[in-house]
C-alpha positions, 0 to 999 in steps of 0.5 A: 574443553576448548576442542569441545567448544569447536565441535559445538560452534562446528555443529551449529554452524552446519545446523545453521547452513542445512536450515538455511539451505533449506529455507532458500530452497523453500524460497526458490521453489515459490519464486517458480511456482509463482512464474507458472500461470495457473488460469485454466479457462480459455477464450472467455470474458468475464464480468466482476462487481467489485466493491471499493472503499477508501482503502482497497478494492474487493471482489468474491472467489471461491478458493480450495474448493471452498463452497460459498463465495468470499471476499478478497482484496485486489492487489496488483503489487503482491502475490496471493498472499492468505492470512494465517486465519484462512488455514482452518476456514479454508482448509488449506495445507501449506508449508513452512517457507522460513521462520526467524522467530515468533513473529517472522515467519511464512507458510506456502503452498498450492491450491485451486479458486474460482472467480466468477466463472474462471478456473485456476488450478495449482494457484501458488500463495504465501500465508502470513500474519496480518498486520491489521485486522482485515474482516477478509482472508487475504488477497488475490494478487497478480498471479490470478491475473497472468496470462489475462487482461484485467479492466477496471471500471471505478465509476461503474465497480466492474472489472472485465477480465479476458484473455484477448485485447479485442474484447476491449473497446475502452482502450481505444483513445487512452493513454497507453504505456508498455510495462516491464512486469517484475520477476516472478509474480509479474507485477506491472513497472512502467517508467514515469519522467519527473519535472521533465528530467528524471527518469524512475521505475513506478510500480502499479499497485492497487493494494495501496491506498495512496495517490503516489508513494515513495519509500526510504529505500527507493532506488529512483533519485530525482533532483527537485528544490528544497522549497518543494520539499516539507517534512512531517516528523512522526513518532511511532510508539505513539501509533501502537508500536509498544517499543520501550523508547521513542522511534522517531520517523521522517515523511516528506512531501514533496511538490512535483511540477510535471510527472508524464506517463507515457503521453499522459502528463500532471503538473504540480501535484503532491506526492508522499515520500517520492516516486516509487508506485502508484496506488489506489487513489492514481488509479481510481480516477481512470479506467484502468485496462492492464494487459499481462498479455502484451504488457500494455498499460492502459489508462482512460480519464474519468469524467472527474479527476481528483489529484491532490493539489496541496496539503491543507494542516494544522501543522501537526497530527493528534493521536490518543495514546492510552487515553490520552490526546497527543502530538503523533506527527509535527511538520517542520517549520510550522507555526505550532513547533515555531511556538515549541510544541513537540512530539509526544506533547499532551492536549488538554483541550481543544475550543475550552473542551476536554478532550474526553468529551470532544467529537471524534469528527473534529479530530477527523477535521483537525487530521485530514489534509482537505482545506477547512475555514474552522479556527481551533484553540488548543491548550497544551500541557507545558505550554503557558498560552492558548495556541489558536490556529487556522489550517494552512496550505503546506507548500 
């Protein structure tokens, strides 16, 4: 009975390691695709019109062949990556690349595009379940834009892609920075220096809505006071994680006197999290020219600029959870959680309204994080007394 057991604990350990070998071999095997460029065309300049909400930028491309244009999100900070419902819409043929149960797993594969008048071929993408309901089909990462140099012009929604730096009169007079492109793909990492000290890695993604983000995992550590540091606590069962216990996250902002690139310098600016990339909301306020060429980051100012100076709040953030108002977010120190409201508490009532009948704009209000004169009055279930608040700058 025992020798049986050894042979079976044998036997899965080798099932375990041929599949895992083969994973990694899957895995090696798109890690190379994805250092070979695939754009075909030569000595070109292409124009794109682009279209641009507050969350991503979008242009149309045909892809494997596909007969009509769609569109597709920019992003800078992946690879091309398909959503698991453009399989059928556009005939692609991937490959499993691993898969660790139902909701884990990735598919690979190659395919030809058509942006404008560019031609690509032996395309490498990743296909994955989308986290959110995108109306697109995926997302045409930096693989599309090796070996090129891709200019976008947020006031005018055109990006202008070439093959040589000459074509590119807008670099003249901007700030310019080499980048040190990540290992296969080649996503663009420049250096920035904090408060005048600290040295970081600062990827450039435009698939990220965010001003500046950091991440708990972020390896660029930097020393800055705890007066310019505030922390909002959130729960995320409350945002439709559906985990049967509560998970509780922290999200710090913190107050950065200066942050320089390259000649370029900001002072006292908010940043979420810490230093680790910057998103759309950076780089829409320059003409932004990335040369994947020379590895050159190039950066112009718009005629306006909107950097986020402070965060104006309540001092929590309501979520409706299964129809009902609640605490989703609370900031540290104050005045409501000094009053004792926590996370997950109900709202009853907002100005004597029931919360069944309230505006959706006036929690848009209460939520977002711009400066408003409007004074609410809350009635918090467990809490005896009206709450009324103003909104007050976080730091």
């Amino acid at each position: 009975m025992r020798v049986k057991n050894i042979k079976l604990i044998l036997l899965t350990i080798i099932v375990i390691s041929v599949l895992s070998s083969c994973a990694l071999i899957r895995v090696n095997k798109l890690a190379k695709s994805l250092e070979t460029h695939s754009l075909i065309s030569k000595d070109f300049v292409q124009k794109i019109k682009f279209r641009q909400d507050n969350r991503n930028i979008y242009i149309e491309a045909k892809v494997n062949g596909d007969s009509i244009n769609r569109e597709y999100i920019v992003d800078t900070g992946s690879p091309c990556l398909f959503f698991t419902k453009s399989k059928d819409t556009l005939n692609l043929t991937p490959k499993r690349l691993y898969n660790f149960g139902k909701n884990n797993r990735a598919d690979y594969g190659s395919t030809n595009a058509k942006i404008g008048s560019l031609q690509y071929e032996n395309l490498s993408y990743i296909m994955l379940k989308s986290n959110w309901d995108f109306a697109q089909l995926g997302m045409l990462g930096v693989n599309t834009m090796q070996n090129s140099i891709w200019s976008f012009n947020f006031t005018d929604s055109i990006i202008t892609i070439s093959d040589k730096i000459e074509n590119f009169k807008n670099i003249d007079n901007a700030f310019k920075i080499d980048f040190k492109p990540r290992r296969t793909q080649e996503t663009p990492y420049i250096q920035g220096v904090i408060n005048k000290k600290d040295t970081v890695s600062i990827m450039v993604d435009s698939g990220d809505p965010t001003f500046i983000k950091g991440y708990p995992w972020d390896k660029n550590k930097f020393d800055i006071s705890p007066e310019n540091v505030r922390i909002l606590k959130l729960n995320w069962n409350l945002y439709g994680s559906n985990l049967k216990k509560d998970s509780i996250a922290t999200k710090k902002y913190l107050m950065l006197n200066t942050l320089k690139i390259g000649d370029y310098e900001i002072k006292n600016i908010i940043v979420e999290g810490g230093v680790y990339q910057l998103g759309l909301g950076f780089l829409k306020n320059f003409e932004t020219t990335i040369d994947w060429v020379n590895h050159h980051f190039y950066f112009k100012e718009n005629k306006t600029t909107d950097f986020p100076k402070n965060i104006f709040t309540y001092g929590f953030k309501l979520i409706n959870h299964n129809g009902k108002l609640k605490v989703g977010g609370l900031y540290n120190e104050s005045t409501i959680s000094k009053l004792g409201v926590k996370l997950g508490d109900e709202i009853l009532s907002i100005n004597g309204i029931d919360i069944n009948n309230l505006d959706e704009n006036v929690l848009e209000k209460i939520n977002n994080k711009l400066p408003v004169d409007d004074e609410f009055v809350f009635v918090i279930k467990g809490i005896e007394s009206e709450i009324t608040l103003k909104k007050e700058s976080l730091f």
